[in-house]
C-alpha positions in Angstrom: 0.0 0.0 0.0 1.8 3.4 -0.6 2.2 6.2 1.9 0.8 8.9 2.2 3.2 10.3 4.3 5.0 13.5 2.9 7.6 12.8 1.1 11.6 13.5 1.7 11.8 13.0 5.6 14.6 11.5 7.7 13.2 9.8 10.6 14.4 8.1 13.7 12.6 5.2 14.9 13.3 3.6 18.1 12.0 -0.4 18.7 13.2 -1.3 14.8 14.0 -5.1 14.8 10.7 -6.0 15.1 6.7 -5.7 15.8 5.5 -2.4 15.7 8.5 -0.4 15.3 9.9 -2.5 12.2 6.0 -2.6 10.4 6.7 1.5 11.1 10.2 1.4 9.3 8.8 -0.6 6.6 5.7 2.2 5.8 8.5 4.6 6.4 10.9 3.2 3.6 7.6 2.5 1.3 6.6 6.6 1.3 10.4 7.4 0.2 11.7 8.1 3.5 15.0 8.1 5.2 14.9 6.1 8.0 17.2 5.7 11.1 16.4 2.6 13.2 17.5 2.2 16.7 17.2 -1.3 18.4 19.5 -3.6 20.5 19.9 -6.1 17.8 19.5 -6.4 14.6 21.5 -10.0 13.8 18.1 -11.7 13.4 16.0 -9.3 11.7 18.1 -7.5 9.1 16.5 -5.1 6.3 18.8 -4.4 3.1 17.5 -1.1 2.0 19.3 2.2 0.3 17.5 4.5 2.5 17.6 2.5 6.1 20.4 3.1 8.3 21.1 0.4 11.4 22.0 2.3 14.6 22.7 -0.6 17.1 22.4 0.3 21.1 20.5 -0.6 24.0 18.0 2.0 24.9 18.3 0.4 28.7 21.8 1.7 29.2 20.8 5.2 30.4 24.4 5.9 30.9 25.5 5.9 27.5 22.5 7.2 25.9 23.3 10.8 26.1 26.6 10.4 24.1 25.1 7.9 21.5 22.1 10.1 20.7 24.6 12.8 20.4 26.2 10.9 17.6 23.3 9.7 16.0 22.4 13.5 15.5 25.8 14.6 14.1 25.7 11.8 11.5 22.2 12.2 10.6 21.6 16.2 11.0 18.2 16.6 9.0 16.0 14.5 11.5 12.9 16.2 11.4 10.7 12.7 13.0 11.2 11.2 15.8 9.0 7.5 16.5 9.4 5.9 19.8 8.2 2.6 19.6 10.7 0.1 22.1 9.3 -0.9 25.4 8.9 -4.2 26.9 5.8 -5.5 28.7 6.6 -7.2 32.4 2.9 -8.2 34.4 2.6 -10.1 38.3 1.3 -8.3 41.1 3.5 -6.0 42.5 5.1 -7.9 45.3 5.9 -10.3 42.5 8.9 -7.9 40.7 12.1 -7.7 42.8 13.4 -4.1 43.2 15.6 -4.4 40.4 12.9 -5.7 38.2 11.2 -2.6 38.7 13.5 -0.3 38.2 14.4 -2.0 34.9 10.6 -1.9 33.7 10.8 2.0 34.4 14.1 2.5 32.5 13.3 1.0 29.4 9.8 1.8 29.1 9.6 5.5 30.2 12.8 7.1 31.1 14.7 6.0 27.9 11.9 7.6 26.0 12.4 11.2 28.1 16.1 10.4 27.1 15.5 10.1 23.7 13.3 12.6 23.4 15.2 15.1 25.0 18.3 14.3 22.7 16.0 15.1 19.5 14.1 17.8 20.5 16.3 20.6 19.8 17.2 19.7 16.2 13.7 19.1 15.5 12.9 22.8 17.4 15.8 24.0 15.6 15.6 23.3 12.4 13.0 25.7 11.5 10.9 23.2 9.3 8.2 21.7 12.7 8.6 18.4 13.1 6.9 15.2 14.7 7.6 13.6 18.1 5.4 10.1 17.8 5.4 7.6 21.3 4.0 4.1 21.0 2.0 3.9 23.9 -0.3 1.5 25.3 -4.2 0.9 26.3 -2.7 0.7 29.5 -2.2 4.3 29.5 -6.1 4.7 30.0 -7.0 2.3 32.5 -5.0 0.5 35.1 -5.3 -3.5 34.9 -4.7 -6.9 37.4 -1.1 -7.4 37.6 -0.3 -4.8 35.3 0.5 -2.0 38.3 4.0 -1.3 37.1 3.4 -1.4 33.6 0.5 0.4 33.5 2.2 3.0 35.2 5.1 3.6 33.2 2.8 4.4 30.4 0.6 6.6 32.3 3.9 8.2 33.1 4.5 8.6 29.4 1.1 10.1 28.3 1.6 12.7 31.0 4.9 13.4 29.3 3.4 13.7 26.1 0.6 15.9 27.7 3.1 18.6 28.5 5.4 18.6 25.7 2.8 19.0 23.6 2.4 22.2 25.0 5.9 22.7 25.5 6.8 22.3 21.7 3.5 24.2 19.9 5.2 27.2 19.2 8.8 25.8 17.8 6.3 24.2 15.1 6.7 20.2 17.0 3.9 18.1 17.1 3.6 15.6 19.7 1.3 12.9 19.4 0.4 9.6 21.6 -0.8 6.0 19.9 -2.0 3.7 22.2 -2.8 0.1 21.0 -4.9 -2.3 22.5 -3.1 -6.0 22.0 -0.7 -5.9 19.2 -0.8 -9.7 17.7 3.1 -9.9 17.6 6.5 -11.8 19.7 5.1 -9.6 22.8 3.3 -12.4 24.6 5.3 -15.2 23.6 6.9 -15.2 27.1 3.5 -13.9 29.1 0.9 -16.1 30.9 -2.2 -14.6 28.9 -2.4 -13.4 24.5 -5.2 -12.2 22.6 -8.0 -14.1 20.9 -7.9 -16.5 17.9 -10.0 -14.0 15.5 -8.9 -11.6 13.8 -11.3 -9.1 15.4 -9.6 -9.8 18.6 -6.1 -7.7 18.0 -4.4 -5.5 16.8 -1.7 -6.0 14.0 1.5 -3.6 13.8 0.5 -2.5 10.4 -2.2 -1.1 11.8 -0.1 0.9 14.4 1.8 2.0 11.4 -0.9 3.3 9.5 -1.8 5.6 12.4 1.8 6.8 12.4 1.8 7.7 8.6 -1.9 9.2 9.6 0.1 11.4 12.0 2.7 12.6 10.1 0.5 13.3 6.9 -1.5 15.8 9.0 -2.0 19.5 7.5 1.2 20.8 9.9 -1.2 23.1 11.6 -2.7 20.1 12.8 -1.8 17.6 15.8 -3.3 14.4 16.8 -3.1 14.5 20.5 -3.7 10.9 21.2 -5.0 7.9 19.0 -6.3 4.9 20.6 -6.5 1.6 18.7 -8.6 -1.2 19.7 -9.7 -4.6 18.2 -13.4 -4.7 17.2 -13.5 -7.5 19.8 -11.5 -7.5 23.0 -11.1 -11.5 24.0 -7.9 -12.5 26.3 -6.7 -16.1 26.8 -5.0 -16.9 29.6 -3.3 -19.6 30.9 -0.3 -20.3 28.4 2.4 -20.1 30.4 2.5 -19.5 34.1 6.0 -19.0 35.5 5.5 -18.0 39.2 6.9 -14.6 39.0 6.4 -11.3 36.9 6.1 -12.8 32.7 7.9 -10.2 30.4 7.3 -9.5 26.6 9.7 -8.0 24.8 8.2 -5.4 22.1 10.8 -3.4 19.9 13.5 -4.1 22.4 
């Protein structure tokens, strides 16, 4: 299907190995786009393309993200989009997670993304053309769920971020938008205790999620969409897959 995403844009997409963020990278490429993507590892997922650029690092190393986004920006100076789709999905009750394991859920899933987003935001503020800031949220960002507490709350941390740099970045021309899915039929829940329906009204699938990206950045550019939530026509849940005794995690656009 082709794009109708403007044409002649460099973009920076976090989560790009796989699921949602590589379905993103692959509308991106299809609409004539330059496109940076950012994952841990791309051994087992590799995509042979002219205009897509591998940037290998681990988003969960805070330490060295400030320097590596630095580079990333002097070799790739015409950014001017910005999708943040890694995160990983971790669910128990609370007293389930060790203290480490919560801290780690935090990292990757919200304070890598104020990282990242605080690296970008002053070349796309700067460069005088607007630009798009994009997070990959969650349904879990509207409504708190059983033995989701941590999770939930890292991405009710991140729509509250997005909340306030959308007012933040209005005047430099810098839309910020939120897309939260409902369940995403991809590698997420191979690990986790519980997946979606059989049907194909019971998820979501990433092309989907990348559809509402390219809706996004195809907007009139006096025009934001604050937040888009996607749902499948019919919400089912099966659980009882796997049940390992602790906190399951599901790694999505690691």
């Amino acid at each position: 299907m082709a794009s109708n995403v403007k044409p002649s844009r460099t973009l920076l997409v976090t989560g790009a190995s796989s699921g949602i963020g590589r379905a993103v990278v692959e509308r991106m490429l299809a609409g004539g786009h330059v496109v940076i993507g950012v994952a841990r590892d791309f051994s087992k997922a590799a995509l042979s393309h002219p205009r897509f650029h591998a940037e290998a690092l681990d988003l969960a190393e805070l330490g060295n993200l400030p320097a590596q986004l630095k580079r990333i920006i002097h070799d790739y100076p015409d950014i001017d989009g910005v999708i943040c789709g890694a995160g990983r999905g971790q669910f128990g009750s609370l007293e389930e997670f060790s203290y480490r394991q919560i801290a780690d859920l935090i990292d990757i899933n919200f304070t890598s993304q104020v990282y990242v987003a605080r690296g970008l935001l002053p070349v796309l503020k700067g460069s005088g053309r607007g630009g798009d800031l994009v997070f990959i949220g969650s349904e879990a960002a509207l409504s708190g769920g059983r033995r989701g507490a941590v999770y939930s709350a890292t991405k009710f941390a991140l729509r509250g971020l997005v909340q306030a740099l959308r007012d933040e970045c209005a005047r430099s021309g810098v839309r910020v938008t939120l897309i939260n899915p409902g369940m995403v039929k991809t590698a997420f829940f191979d690990e986790l205790h519980f997946e979606p329906g059989q049907e194909d009204t019971n998820y979501v699938l990433p092309t989907d999620v990348a559809d509402a990206v390219a809706l996004v950045l195809s907007a009139r550019p006096g025009t934001v969409f604050d937040q888009i939530n996607l749902s499948p026509l019919k919400k089912v849940v099966r659980f009882g897959k796997k049940d390992t005794g602790g906190p399951a995690s599901g790694n999505q656009n690691p």
